[in-house]
N, C-alpha and C positions, 0 to 999 in steps of 0.2 A: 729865416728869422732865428735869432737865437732865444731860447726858452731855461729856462732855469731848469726846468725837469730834463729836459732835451742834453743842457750841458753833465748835468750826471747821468744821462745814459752815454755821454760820448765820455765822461770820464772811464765809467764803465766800459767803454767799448776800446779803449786806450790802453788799459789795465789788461784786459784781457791779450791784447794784443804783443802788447809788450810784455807780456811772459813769455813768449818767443823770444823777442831782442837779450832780455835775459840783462846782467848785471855790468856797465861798463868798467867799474872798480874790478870786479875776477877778474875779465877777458883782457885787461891793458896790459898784465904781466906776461901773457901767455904771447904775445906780437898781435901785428897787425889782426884785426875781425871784420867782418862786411856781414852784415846780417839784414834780411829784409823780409817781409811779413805782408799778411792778407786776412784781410777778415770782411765776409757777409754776414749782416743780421737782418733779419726780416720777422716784424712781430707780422700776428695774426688779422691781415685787415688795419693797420699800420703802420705806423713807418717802418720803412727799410733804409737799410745805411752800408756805406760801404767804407773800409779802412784802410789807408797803405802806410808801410812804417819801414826807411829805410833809417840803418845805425853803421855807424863807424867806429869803430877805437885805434888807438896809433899808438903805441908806447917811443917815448921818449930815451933822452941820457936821464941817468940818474933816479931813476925807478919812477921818472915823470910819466903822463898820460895826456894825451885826450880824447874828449869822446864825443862824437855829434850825431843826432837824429833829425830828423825832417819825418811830418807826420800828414799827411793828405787825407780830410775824409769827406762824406756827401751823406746827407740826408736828405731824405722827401716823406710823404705821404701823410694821412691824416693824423692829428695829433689831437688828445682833449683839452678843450677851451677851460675846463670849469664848470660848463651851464649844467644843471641834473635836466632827465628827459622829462616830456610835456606829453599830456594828450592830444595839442594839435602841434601843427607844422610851426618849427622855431626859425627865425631869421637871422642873421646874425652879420653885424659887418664885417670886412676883412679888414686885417691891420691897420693897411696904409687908408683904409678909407673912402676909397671909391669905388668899393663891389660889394656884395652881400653873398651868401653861402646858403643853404636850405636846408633842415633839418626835420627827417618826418617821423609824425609821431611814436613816440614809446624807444626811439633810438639816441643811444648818444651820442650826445653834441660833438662830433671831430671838426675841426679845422682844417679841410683835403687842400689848403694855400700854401700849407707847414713845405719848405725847402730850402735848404743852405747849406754852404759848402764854406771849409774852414781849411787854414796849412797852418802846420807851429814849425818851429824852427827849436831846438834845445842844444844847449853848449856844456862840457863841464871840462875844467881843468885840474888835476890829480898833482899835488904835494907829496911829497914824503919830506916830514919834517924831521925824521931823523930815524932809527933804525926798525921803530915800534910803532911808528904815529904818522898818519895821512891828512891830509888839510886838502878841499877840496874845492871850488868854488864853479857857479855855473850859472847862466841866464836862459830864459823863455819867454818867449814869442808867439801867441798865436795870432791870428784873425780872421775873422768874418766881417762877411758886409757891412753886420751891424753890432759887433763887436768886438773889441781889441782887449788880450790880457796879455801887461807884461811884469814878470817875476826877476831878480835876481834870489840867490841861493847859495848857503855856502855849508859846511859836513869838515865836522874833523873826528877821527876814531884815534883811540892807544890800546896795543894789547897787553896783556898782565899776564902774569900767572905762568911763562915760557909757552906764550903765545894760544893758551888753550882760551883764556878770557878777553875780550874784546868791547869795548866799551865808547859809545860814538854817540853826537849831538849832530844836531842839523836844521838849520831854519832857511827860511825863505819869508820874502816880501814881494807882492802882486798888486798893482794898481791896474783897473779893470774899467771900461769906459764902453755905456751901455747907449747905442744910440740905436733905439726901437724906429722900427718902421711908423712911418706916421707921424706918432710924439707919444713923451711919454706920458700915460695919465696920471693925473689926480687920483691916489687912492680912494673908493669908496665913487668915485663920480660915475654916471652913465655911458654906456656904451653906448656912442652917437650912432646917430640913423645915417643907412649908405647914401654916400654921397659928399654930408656935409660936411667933412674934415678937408679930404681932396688929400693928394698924393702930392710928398714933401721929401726932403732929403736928409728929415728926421734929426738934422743939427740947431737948425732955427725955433726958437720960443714960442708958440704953440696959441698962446694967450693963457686963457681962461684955461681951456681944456686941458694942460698940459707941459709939460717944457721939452726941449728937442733931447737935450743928453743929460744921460747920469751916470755917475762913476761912484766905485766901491776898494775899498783897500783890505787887502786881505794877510793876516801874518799866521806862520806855521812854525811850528817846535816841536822835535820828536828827540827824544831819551832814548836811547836803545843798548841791548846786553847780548853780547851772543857768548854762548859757554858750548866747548865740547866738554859733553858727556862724557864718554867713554871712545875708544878709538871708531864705533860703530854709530856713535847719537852725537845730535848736536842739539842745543836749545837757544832759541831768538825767544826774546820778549823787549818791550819796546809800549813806551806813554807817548801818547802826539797828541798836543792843543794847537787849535784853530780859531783862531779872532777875526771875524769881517763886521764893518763897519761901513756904512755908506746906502746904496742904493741898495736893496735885496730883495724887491717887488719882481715877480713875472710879469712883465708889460703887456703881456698877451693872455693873461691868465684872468677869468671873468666867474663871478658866482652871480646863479637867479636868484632874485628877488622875487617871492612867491605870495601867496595869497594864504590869510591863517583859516586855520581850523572853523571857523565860525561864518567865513565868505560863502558865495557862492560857488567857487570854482575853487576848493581848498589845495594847497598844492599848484597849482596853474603858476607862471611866472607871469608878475607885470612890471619886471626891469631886471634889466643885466648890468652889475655894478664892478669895477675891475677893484682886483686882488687888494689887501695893506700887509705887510708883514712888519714885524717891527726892523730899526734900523742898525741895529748889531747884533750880532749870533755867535755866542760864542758855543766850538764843538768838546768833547774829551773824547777818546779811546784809548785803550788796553788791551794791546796785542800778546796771544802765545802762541809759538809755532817749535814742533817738535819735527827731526829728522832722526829717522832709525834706516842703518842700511843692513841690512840682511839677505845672506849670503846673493848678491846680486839684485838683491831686490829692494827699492827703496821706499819708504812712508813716510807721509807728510801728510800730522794733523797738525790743525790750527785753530784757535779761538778768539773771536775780538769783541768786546763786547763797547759799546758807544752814550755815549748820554751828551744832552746839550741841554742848555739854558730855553730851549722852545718846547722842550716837556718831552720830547723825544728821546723813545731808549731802544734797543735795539740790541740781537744777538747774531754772531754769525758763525757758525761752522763750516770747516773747509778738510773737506778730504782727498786726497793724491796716492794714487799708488802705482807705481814703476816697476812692471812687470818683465824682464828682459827677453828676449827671444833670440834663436841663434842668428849668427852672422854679423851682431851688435846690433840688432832692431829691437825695437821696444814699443811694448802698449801701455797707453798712462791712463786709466779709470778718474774720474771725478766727480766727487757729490759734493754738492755746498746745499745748507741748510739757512736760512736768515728769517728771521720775524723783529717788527719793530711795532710800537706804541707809536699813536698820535700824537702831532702838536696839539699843544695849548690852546690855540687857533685857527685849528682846520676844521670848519665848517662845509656839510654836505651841502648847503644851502643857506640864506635867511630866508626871516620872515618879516613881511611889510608890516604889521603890526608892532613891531618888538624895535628899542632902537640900535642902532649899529653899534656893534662892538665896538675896543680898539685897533683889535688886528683881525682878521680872517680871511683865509684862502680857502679854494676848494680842489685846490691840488692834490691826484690822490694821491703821489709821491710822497706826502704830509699825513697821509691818512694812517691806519693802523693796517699793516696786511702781513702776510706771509710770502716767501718762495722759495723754491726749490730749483737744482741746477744741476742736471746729467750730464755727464759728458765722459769723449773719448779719444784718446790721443794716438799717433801712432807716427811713431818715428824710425828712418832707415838712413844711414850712408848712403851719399851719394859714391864718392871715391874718399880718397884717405883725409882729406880736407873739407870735405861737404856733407852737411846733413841736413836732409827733408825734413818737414815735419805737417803732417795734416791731421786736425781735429776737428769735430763737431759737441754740439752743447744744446741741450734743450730747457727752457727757462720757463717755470710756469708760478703764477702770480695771483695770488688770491684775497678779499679782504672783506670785509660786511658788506653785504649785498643790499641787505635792508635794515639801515642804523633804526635804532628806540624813536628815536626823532621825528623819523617819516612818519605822515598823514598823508592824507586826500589820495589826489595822484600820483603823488611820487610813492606810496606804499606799493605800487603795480611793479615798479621796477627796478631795475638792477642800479643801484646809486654806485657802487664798484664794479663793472664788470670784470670778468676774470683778461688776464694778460697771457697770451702763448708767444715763443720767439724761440726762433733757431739762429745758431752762431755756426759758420764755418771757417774753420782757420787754414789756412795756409802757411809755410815757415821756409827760409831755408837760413841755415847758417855756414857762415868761408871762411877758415882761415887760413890766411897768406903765409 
């Protein structure tokens, strides 16, 4: 099933990956590249996922290019619904409808149904429009069972300055087509009892309950500057806005409906209501990233800092250091630091007493947390055209445990629990 929070771990698990593949623009000049990649992540008592990324570049007449990846990955394992935990046993249906999950008390609500498997396809073609200036243009392809996104994209850079200044645009357009297991719901509506939906092919109109598909259109714009410093520093900075419009609900995503302060059973849920978000999102960020190479050794600090229209703000620190060893091996160190601010509308829970907002999710992805990111890299020649490369990363995630909010029974327990996850990479790169 595909999940909103899920697709930004696989964006994440993409990212990550493809810092291996590394840049098709460098490698087009240099001839032919075969580059191909592996990554396992496995959080703690959640999902696990696996990645495969093979890349091509081909240089052309005429200082043309091109460049193509193909992207395979698989997730499974439990994933959180939404629901906060209960003092008794919670029930809960599955997607499509005709089975139910069990959840005992004081633990949180996972969804152990969570499983799907995705391939993208990505293209780009390489311009030189004239002796300074690159024009570039490319499309993407993914899909899943139950959803399809397709982008075109196009990038032109010119350099100034006898080539030390470098200055580059680049947008993209994605039409994205969400066909939830089941049907999609009605924001704010009840999670039906197992059984009574019954298993659909999630295209067809649902009635009442729901409609079969939903689609979102999403557009990208990024500025960017690259200046060398000096013969040893180089400096990127770069502005990117993002506009989505359309569907932008987790179909799968559910908050309880609890009992107030004043009930008999304060905190208890008596209904599970699925996610509203509102229906456009617009992102900003503001990237800087510094390169110093020193006498063999390379450093790479970074800063981005993000804000959106859903009240979300967010800081990220990224640090690389490229330490060389003889024979041309190398060890690459890495910390990243990130903390972010709540949406506007991330609610740990309602309350049956109180009436329903306009929007609220209880995604903690939306929530306010922190985390941190170790990691280690270590790369060898294979022969004079081939190099290895195997890393690991450990990712740990933290966030209010017990919001001002909580009462009753939900003060007993963990409303964020904490996130662990390991990454290992795999790399090798070819050229012909």
């Amino acid at each position: 099933m595909q999940l909103s929070g899920n697709k930004k771990l696989r964006n994440t698990l993409t990212a990550v990956t493809a810092a291996l593949i590394g840049s098709s623009a460098v490698h087009a000049a240099e001839g032919d590249k075969l580059q191909s990649s592996l990554l396992i992540y496995s959080e703690t008592s959640r999902v696990k996922a696996g990645e495969a990324i093979v890349a091509y570049s081909h240089p052309l007449t005429n200082g043309r290019s091109v460049f193509g990846k193909i992207t395979f990955d698989a997730l499974t394992g439990p994933s959180p619904n939404g629901a906060a935990p209960s003092n008794g046993i919670q029930t809960f249906t599955r997607p499509s409808g005709s089975g139910s999950y069990d959840i005992q008390p004081g633990d949180s609500p996972l969804d152990d149904t969570f499983k799907d498997t995705r391939i993208s396809f990505d293209g780009s073609y390489n311009i030189p429009l004239d002796r300074v200036s690159t024009f570039n243009v490319g499309a993407h392809l993914s899909t899943e069972h139950d959803y399809t996104s397709l982008s075109a994209n196009f990038g032109i850079s010119r350099d100034f300055n006898r080539r030390n200044t470098t200055l580059s645009f680049s947008s993209s357009f994605a039409h994205d087509l969400v066909r939830p297991e089941g049907q999609s719901p009605t924001p704010f509506s009840s999670l039906p009892e197992p059984g009574t939906v019954g298993e659909n092919d999630g295209f067809e109109d649902e009635g009442d309950g729901g409609r079969g598909s939903e689609s979102k259109n999403v557009i990208d714009a990024v500025i960017g500057l690259t200046q060398v410093v000096d013969r040893m520093t180089l400096l990127r900075v770069n502005y990117s806005l993002t506009h989505a419009s359309g569907y932008l609900n987790d179909p799968y995503k559910i908050l309880s409906l609890v009992q107030d302060q004043n009930s008999a059973d304060p905190g208890e849920p008596v209904d599970y209501l699925y996610e509203s978000r509102p229906d456009k999102h617009t992102k900003h960020a503001v990237f800087g990233e510094l390169q110093r190479y020193i006498s063999g050794h390379v450093i790479n600090i970074s800063y981005r800092y993000f804000w959106d229209d859903w009240g979300i703000r967010s800081n990220t620190f990224d640090f690389h250091y490229r330490f060389p060893l003889p024979g041309n091996h190398a060890l690459e160190p890495h910390l990243r630091w990130y903390k972010q601010t709540e949406a506007d509308f991330y609610r740990s829970f309602l309350v049956d007493s109180s009436p329903l907002p306009t929007n609220a999710s209880a995604d903690y992805r939306l929530a306010p947390f922190h985390a941190i990111t170790v990691g280690l890299q270590y790369s060898l020649p294979l022969d004079q055209r081939t190099r290895f490369k195997v890393g690991g990363e450990y990712y740990h995630q933290s966030g209010d445990i017990s919001p001002p909010s909580n009462f009753g029974a939900l003060s007993r327990y963990d409303l964020f629990p904490k996130l662990d996850a390991v990454m290992v990479r795999l790399g090798i790169d070819y050229d012909f």
